[in-house]
BAGU-436676 format. One record per residue (C-alpha): residue number from 1; x, y, z. Coordinates in pm, 1 decimal. Layout:
residues N
k; u; v; w
NUM; X; Y; Z
...
END
This chain:
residues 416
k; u; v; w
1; -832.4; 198.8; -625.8
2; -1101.3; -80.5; -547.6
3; -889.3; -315.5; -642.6
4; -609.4; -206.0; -436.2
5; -838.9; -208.9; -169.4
6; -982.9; -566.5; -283.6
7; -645.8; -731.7; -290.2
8; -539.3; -617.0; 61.2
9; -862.9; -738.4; 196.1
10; -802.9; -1047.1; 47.4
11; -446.3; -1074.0; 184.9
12; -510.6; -945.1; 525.2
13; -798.8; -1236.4; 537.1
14; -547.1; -1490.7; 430.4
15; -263.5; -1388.7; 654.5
16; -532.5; -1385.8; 925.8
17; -621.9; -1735.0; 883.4
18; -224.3; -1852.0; 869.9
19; -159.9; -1610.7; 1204.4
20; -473.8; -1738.5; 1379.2
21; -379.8; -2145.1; 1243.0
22; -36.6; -2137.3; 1435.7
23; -147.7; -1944.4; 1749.4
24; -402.7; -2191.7; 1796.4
25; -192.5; -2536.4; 1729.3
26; 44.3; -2332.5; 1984.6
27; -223.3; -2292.8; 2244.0
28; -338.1; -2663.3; 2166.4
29; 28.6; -2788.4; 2177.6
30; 88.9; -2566.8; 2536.8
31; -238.2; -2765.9; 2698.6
32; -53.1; -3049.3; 2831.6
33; 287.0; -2922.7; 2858.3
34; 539.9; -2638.2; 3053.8
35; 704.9; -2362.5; 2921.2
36; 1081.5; -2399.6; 3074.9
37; 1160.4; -2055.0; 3075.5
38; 1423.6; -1847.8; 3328.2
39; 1260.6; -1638.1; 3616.3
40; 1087.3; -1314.2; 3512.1
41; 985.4; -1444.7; 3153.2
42; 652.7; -1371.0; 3191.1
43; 677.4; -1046.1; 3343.9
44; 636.7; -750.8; 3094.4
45; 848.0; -480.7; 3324.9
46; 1192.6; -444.7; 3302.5
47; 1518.1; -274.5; 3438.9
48; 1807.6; -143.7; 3316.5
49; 1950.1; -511.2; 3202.8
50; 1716.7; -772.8; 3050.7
51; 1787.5; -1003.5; 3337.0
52; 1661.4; -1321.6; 3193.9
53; 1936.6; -1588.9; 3234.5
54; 1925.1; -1903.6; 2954.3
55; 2214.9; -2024.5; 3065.8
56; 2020.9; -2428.4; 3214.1
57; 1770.7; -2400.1; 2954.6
58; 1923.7; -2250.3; 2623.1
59; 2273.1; -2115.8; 2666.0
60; 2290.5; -1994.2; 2307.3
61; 2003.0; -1732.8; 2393.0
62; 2226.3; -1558.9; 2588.8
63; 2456.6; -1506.9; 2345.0
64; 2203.0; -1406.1; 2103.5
65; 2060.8; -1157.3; 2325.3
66; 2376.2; -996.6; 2351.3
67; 2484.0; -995.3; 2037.2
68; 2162.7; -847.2; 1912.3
69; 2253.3; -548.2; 2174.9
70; 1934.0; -618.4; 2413.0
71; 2116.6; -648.9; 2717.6
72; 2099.4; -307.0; 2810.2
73; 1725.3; -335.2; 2774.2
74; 1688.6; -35.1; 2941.1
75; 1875.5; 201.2; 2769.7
76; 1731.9; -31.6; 2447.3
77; 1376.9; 89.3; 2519.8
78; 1483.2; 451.7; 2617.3
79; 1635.2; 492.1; 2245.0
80; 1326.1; 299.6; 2094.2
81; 1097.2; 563.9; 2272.7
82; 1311.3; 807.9; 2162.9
83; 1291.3; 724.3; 1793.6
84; 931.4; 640.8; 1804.1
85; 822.1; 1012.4; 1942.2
86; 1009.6; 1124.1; 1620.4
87; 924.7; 924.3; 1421.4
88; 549.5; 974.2; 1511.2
89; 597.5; 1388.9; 1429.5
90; 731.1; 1292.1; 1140.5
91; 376.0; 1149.1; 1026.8
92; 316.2; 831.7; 786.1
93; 645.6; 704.8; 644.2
94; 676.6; 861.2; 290.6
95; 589.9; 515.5; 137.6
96; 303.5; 240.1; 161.2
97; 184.1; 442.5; 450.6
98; 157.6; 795.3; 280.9
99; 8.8; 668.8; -31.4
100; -279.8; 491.2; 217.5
101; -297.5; 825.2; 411.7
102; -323.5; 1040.1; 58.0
103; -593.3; 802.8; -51.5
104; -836.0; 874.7; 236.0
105; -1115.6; 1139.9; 155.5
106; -1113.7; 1336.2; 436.9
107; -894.4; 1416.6; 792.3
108; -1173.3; 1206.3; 904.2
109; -1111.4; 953.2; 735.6
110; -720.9; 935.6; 728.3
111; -768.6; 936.8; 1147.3
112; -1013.8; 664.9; 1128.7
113; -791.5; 414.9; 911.6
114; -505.7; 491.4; 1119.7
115; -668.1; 423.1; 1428.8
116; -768.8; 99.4; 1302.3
117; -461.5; -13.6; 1140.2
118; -346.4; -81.2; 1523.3
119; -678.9; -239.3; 1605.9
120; -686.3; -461.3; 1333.2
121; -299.7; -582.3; 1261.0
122; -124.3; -575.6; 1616.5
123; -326.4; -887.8; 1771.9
124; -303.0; -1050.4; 1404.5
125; 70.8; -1027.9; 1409.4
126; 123.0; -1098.0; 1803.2
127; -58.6; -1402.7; 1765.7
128; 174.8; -1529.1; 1487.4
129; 497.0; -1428.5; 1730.0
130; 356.6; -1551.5; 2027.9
131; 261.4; -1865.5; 1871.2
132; 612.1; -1945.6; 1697.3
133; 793.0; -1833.8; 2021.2
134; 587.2; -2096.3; 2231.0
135; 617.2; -2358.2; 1953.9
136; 990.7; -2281.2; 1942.2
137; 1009.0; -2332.4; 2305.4
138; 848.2; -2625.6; 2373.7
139; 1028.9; -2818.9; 2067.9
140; 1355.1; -2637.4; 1987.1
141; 1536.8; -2966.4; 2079.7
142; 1346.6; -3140.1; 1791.4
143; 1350.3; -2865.1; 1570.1
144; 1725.2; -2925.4; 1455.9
145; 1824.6; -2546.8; 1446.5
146; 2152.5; -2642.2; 1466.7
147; 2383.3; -2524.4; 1143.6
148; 2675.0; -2610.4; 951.2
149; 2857.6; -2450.7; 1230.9
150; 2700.0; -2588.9; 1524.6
151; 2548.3; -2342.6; 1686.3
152; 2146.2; -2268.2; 1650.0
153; 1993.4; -2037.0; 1392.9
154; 1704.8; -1884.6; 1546.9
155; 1603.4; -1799.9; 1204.9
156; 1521.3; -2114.7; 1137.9
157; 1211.2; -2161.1; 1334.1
158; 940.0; -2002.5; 1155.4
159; 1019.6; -2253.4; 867.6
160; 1046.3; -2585.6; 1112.5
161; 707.7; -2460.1; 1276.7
162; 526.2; -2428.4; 953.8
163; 690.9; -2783.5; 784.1
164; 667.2; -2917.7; 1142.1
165; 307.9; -2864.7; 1329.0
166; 75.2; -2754.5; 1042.3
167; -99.4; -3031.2; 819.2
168; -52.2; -2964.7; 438.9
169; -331.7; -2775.7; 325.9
170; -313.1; -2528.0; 594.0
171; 90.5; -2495.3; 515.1
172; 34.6; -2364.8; 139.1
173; -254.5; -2096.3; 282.1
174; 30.5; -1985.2; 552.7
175; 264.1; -1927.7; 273.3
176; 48.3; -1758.0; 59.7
177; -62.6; -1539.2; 381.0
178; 315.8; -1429.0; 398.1
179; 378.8; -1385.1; 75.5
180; 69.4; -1185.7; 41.0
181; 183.1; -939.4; 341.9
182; 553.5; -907.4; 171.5
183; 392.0; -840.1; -118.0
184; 198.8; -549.0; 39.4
185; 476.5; -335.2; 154.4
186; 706.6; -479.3; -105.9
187; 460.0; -326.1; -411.9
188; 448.1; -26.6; -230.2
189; 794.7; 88.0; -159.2
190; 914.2; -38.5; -522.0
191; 594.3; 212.8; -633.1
192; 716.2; 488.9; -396.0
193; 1095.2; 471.5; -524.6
194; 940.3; 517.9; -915.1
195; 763.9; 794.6; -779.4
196; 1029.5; 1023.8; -602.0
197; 1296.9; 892.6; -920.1
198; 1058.3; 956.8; -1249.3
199; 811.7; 1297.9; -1095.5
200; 1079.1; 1445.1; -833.2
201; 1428.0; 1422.4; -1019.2
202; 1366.0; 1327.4; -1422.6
203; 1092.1; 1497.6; -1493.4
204; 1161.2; 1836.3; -1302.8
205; 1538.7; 1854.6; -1384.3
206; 1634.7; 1590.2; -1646.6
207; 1342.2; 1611.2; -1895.2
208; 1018.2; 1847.3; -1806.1
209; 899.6; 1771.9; -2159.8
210; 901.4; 1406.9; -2110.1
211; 634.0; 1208.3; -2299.4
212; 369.6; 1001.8; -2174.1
213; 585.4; 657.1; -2335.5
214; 879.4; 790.7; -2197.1
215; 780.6; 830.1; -1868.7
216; 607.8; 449.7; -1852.0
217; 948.8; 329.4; -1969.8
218; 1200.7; 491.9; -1724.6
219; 924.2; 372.6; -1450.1
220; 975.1; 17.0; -1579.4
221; 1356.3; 64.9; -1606.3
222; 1342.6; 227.5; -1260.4
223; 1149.3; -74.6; -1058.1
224; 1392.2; -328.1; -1235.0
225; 1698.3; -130.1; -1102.0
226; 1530.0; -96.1; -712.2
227; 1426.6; -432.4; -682.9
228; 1768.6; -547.3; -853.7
229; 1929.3; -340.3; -602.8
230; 1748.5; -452.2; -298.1
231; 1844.2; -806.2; -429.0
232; 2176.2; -756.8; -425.5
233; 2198.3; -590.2; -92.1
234; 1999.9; -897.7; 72.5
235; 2289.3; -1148.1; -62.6
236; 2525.4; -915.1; 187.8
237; 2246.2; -955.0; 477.7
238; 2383.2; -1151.4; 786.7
239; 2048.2; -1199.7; 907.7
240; 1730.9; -1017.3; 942.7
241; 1759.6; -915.2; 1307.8
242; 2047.9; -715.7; 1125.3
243; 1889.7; -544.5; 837.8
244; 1582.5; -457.1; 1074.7
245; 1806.6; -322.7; 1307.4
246; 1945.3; -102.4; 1036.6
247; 1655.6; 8.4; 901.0
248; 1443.2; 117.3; 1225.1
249; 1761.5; 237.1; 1402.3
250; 1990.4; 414.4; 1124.2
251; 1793.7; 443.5; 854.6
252; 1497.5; 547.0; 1039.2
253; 1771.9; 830.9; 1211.1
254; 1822.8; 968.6; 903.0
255; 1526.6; 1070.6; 750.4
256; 1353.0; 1133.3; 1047.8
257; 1499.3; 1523.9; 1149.9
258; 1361.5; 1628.7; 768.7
259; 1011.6; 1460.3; 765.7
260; 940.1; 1640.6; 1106.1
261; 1045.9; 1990.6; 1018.7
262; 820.1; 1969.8; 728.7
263; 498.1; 2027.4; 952.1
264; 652.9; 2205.6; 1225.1
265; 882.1; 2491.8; 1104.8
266; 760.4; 2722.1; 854.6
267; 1123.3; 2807.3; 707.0
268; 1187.1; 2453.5; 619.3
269; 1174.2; 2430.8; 238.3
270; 1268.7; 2164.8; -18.2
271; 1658.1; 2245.0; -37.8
272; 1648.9; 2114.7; 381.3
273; 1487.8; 1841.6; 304.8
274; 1735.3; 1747.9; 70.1
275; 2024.8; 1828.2; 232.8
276; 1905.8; 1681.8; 517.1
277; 1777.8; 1328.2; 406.7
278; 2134.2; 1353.6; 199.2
279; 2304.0; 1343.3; 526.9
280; 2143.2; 1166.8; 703.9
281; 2087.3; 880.1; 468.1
282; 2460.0; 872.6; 369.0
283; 2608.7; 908.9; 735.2
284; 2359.8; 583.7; 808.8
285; 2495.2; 415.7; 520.2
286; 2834.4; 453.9; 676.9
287; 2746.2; 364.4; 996.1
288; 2547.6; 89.9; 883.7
289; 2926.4; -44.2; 738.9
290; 3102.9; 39.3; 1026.2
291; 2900.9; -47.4; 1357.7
292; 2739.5; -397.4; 1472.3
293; 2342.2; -359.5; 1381.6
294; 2268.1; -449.2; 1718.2
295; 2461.1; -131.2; 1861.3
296; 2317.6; 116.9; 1567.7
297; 1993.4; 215.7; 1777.8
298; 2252.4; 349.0; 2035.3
299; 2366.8; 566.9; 1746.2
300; 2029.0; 696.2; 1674.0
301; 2044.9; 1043.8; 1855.2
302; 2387.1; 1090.4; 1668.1
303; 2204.1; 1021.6; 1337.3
304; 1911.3; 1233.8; 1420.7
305; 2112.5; 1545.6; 1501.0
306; 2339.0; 1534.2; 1158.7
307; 2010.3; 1494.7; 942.9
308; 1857.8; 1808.7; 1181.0
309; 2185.0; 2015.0; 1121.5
310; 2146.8; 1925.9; 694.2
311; 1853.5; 2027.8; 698.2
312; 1859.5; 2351.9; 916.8
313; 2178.4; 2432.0; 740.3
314; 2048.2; 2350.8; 369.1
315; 1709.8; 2542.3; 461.0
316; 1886.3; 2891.0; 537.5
317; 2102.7; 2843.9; 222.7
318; 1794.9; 2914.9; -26.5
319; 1494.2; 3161.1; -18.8
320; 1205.4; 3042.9; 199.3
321; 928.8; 2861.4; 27.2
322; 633.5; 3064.8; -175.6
323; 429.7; 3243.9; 96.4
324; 79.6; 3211.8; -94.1
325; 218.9; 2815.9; -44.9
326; 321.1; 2809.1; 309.3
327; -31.2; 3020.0; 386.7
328; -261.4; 2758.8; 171.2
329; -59.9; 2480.1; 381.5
330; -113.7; 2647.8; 698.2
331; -487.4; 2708.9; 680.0
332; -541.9; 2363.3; 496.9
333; -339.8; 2174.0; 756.9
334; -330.7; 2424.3; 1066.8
335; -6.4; 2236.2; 1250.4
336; 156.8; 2258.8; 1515.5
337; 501.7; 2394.0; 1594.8
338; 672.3; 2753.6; 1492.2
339; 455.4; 2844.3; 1251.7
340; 438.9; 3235.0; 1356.7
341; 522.3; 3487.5; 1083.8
342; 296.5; 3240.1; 859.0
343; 37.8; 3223.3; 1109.7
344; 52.7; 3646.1; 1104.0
345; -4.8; 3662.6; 729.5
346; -283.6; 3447.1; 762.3
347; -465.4; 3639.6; 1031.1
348; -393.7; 3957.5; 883.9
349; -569.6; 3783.5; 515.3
350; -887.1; 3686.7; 730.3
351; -902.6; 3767.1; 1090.5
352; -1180.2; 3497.3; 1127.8
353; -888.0; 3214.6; 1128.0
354; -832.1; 3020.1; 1438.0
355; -509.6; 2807.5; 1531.9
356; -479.9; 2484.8; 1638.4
357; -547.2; 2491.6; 1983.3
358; -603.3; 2087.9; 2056.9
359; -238.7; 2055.9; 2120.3
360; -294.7; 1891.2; 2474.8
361; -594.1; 1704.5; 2397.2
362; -445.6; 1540.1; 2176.8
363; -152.3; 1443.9; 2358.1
364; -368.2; 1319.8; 2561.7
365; -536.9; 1097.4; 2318.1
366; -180.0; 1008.4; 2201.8
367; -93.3; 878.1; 2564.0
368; -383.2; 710.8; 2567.7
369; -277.2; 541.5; 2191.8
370; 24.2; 410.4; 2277.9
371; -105.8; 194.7; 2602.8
372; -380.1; 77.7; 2408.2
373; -96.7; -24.0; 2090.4
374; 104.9; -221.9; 2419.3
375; -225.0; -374.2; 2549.6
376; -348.6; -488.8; 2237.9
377; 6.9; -641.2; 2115.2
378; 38.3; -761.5; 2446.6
379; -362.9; -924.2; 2490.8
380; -283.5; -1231.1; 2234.1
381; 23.8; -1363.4; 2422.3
382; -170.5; -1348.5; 2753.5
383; -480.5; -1569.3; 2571.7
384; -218.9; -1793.9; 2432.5
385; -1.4; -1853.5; 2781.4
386; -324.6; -1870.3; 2967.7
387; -234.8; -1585.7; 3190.4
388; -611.7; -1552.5; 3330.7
389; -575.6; -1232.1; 3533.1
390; -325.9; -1075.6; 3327.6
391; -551.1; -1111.4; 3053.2
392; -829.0; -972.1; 3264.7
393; -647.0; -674.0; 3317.7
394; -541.9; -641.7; 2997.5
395; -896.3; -612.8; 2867.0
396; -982.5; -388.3; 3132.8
397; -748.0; -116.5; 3063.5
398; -839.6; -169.3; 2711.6
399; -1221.8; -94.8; 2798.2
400; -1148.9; 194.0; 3027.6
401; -958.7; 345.4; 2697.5
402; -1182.6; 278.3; 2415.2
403; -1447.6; 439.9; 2621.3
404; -1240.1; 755.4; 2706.7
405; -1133.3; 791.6; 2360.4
406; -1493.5; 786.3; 2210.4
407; -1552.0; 1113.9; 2389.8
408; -1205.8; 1277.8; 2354.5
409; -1104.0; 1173.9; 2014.7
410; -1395.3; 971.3; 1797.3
411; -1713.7; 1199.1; 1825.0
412; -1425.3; 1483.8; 1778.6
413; -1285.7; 1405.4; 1435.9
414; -1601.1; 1571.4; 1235.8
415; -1510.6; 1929.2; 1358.7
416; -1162.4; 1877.2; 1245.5
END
């Protein structure tokens, strides 16, 4: 575990370095020059439409921007908030988050790491994007994005901006900084597929009596065949704008509905969960074949309500789980949501129990969260543009917060 724990400090100070290296060459570089940009591109509000116009600076942006599907910006973030308040009930992603999560000692401590995990990677990774976007606007004309088929790959410019504008040393620690954070999550999920293949399908149904060489084999076999997999499946990839879009829009819609009945409905037992990730997971595949990844997030309520109909549906076609587990989950975990004939059995077994009852407080806190998540994403493209009272303001709000969350959610987390 130390070493886990080594190596990710290690990488996170490396990809640090290469973030911080190209944000500052960007700020350099923007000293003596203007950003031509349409009307309202520095303005973080929005309407319905996006309502930036490239057409006398870049016309290909607009084309992009549409064919990404973030015209309808609106209806964009409405869908994006949508999937992001499920996504949040459904707790860490069952992957490189969970096992982080499951590592922590205490509730304490899992709140405290993910608390800081904003803190410490949004301005890192804002600073890279802000920095590539400015580079890529004040030299896309030198950049020679143009390919094979004349038009420009956008794609292109984090590769130009690192061969371009850093000197050589300083390119080598960059690519060893990104390589480092694909690494990360790339270890992780390959270590999370062995996982759920080898302990939740081979060795309860195929082979309980496996032995210990066994078991270390198929895990080997196992990784080969994911990451051979994933391999294959990037070769089909148009771009990355579309497998991102895929994964946070359909993907994301189908495993969502089963990850957040598992804290907040007491019936939900492993058959739902199966059933539902089952249809979820295969409806996205099909969607993911039949309709443009920049028009799957629109699908996203769609997805979410066949996964929620598996899974209610699979639930109430088996017994309920074990009471003495549902009541050992329940007083360990005390969640939210319809937990009542467990929550019975549990006061009836000691009458001393108490339920949850920070359900608004911490919504609270949660509102709170997510403007200081936009502030501090949004703080290291306000340094870099030189947006003085923007930036002001920024840090303001971001003082106010910290200070209101030290009494409402920091001095809180020992009594939980």
């Amino acid at each position: 575990m130390h070493s886990i724990v080594l190596g990710d400090l290690i990488k996170y100070a490396i990809m640090t370095v290469a973030c911080f290296s190209i944000a500052i060459i960007a700020y350099i570089q923007l000293q003596d020059k203007q950003l031509l940009v349409p009307e309202g591109w520095f303005n973080p509000f929005f309407g319905w439409r996006l309502g930036l116009d490239w057409s006398r600076l870049i016309p290909e942006v607009n084309s992009k921007i549409a064919s990404d599907g973030y015209s309808l910006f609106g209806l964009f973030f409405m869908m994006m908030a949508f999937k992001g308040v499920f996504a949040s009930l459904a707790g860490p992603a069952p992957n490189y988050d969970m096992q982080k999560i499951l590592s922590t000692r205490s509730p304490e401590e899992a709140s405290k790491m993910s608390g800081f995990v904003s803190i410490i990677l949004l301005p890192i990774r804002y600073s890279l994007i802000i920095g590539l976007t400015v580079l890529g606007l004040l030299y896309y004309r030198q950049m020679n994005l143009t390919d094979a088929a004349g038009t420009i790959d956008f794609e292109r410019i984090l590769p130009v901006a690192i061969n371009k504008f850093l000197p050589t040393g300083l390119v080598g620690l960059v690519l060893t900084g990104l390589l480092g954070a694909f690494m990360g999550t790339f270890s992780g999920t390959v270590n999370a597929a062995q996982a759920y293949i080898v302990n939740d399908i081979y060795l309860k149904y195929l082979n309980p009596g496996a032995t210990t060489r066994q078991i270390i084999s198929l895990n080997y076999v196992v990784g080969i065949l994911v990451v051979a997999v994933g391999v294959l499946l990037g070769f089909f990839a148009k771009d990355v704008n579309s497998v991102l879009q895929f994964i946070v829009s359909a993907l994301y819609g189908g495993y969502i509905a089963a990850n957040v009945l598992k804290w907040h409905w007491w019936r939900f037992n492993a058959t739902g969960f199966f059933w539902g990730m089952l249809a979820g997971i295969v409806t996205a595949m099909l969607f993911g074949f039949f309709i443009p990844a920049g028009n799957l997030l629109y699908f996203f309520p769609l997805l979410f309500a066949i996964s929620l109909a598996g899974s209610v549906a699979g639930s109430y076609a088996s017994p309920p789980t074990d009471a003495v587990v549902l009541n050992k989950f329940y007083r360990t975990v005390r969640p939210w949501g319809f937990w009542g004939p467990v929550h019975a059995q549990v006061v009836a077994e000691d009458p001393s129990f108490q339920a949850n009852t920070n359900f608004r407080l911490n919504m609270f806190n949660v509102v709170l969260g997510i403007i200081a998540q936009l502030c501090l994403t949004i703080l290291p493209m306000y340094l870099i543009l030189m947006q003085q009272l923007p930036l002001l303001i920024t840090v303001g709000i971001l003082a106010v917060i910290v200070f209101i969350l030290k009494k409402t959610w920091w001095d809180r987390l020992s009594a939980y």
